[in-house]
C-alpha positions in Angstrom: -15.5 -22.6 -14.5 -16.2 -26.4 -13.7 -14.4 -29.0 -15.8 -14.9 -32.5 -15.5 -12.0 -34.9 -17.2 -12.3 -38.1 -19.0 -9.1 -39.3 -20.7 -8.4 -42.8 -21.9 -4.8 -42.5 -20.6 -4.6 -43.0 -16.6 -1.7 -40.9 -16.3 -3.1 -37.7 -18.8 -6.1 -38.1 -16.4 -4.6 -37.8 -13.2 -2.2 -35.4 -14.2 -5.3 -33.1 -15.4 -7.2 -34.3 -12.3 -4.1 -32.9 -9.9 -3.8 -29.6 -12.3 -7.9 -29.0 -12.2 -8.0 -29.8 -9.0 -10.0 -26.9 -7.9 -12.5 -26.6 -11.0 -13.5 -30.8 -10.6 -17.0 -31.0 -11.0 -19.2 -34.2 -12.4 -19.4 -34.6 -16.1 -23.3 -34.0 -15.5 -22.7 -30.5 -14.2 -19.4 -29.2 -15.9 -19.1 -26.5 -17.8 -16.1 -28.1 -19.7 -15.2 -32.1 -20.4 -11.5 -32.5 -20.8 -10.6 -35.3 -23.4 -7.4 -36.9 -24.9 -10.0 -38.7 -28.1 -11.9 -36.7 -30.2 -16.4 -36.5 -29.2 -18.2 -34.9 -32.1 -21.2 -33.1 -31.2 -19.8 -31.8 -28.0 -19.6 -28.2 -27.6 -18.5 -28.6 -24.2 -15.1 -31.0 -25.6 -11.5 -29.7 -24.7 -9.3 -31.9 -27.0 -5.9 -32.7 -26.0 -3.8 -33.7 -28.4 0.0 -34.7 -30.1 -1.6 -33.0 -33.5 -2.3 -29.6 -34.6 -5.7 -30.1 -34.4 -7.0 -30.2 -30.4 -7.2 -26.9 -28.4 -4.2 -27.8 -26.2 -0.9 -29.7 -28.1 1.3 -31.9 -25.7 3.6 -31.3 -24.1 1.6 -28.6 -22.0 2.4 -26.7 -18.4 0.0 -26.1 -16.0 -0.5 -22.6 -17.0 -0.7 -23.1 -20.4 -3.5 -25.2 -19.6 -5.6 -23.0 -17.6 -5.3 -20.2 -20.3 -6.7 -22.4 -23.0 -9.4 -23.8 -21.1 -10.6 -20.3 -19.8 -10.3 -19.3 -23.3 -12.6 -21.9 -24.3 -14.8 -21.1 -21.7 -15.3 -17.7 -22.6 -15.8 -19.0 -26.3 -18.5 -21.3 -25.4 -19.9 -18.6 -22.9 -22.6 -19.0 -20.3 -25.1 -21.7 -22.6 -22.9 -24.6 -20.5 -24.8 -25.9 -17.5 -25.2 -23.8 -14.6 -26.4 -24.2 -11.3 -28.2 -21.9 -8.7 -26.1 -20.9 -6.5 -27.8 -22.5 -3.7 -27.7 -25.4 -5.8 -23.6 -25.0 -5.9 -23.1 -24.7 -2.1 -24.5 -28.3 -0.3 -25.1 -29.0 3.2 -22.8 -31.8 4.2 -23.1 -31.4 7.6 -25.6 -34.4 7.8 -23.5 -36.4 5.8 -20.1 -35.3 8.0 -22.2 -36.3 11.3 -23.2 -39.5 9.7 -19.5 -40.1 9.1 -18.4 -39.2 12.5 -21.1 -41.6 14.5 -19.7 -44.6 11.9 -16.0 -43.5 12.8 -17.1 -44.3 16.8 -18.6 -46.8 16.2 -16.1 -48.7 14.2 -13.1 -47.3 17.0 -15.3 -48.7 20.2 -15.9 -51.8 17.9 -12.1 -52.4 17.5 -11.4 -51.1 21.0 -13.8 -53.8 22.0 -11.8 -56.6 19.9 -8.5 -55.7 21.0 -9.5 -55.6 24.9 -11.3 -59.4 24.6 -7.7 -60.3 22.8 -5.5 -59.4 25.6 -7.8 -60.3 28.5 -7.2 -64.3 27.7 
């Protein structure tokens, strides 16, 4: 199950970002889209809500939301967006040696600094 969130309060969506943390995906590529306001036409939507009318009522555990939102997943079934699964599993190990060279680089750079500072 992949879940992206996107909540108008900051604090709902980091709180649901910390919860989900291991089911974040993109909102291109989710399976569900977590909300606090209502999106009509949206069979992917998870409404949270103060009223009787979303699919998880506040206040809520961490549990409580997991159960609803695999409940709604089951409901909505497999039509949501999937991905190969070679798709799902990237290469970053370009990308992580790309990071590492720039990490040298900028340490030998501020090595390079500091040593011109304190040979004055």
């Amino acid at each position: 199950m992949k879940v992206a969130v996107e909540c108008k309060s900051p604090l709902l969506q980091k709180s649901l970002e910390i919860f989900l943390s291991s089911h974040l995906s993109s909102i291109k590529n989710c399976d569900i889209v977590v909300r606090d306001h209502k999106v009509l036409g949206d069979e992917r939507a998870f409404y949270i809500s103060k009223d009787s009318d979303g699919d998880l009522i506040k206040p809520f555990s961490k549990s409580n939301l997991i159960m609803a939102l695999q409940k709604k997943y089951k409901a909505i079934g497999s039509k949501a967006h999937s991905l190969d699964a070679s798709e799902e599993k990237l290469d970053f190990s370009i990308l992580q040696r790309r990071i590492e060279n720039l990490t040298k680089e900028y340490q030998d750079n501020l090595l390079k600094v500091v040593r011109a500072f304190y040979e004055r």
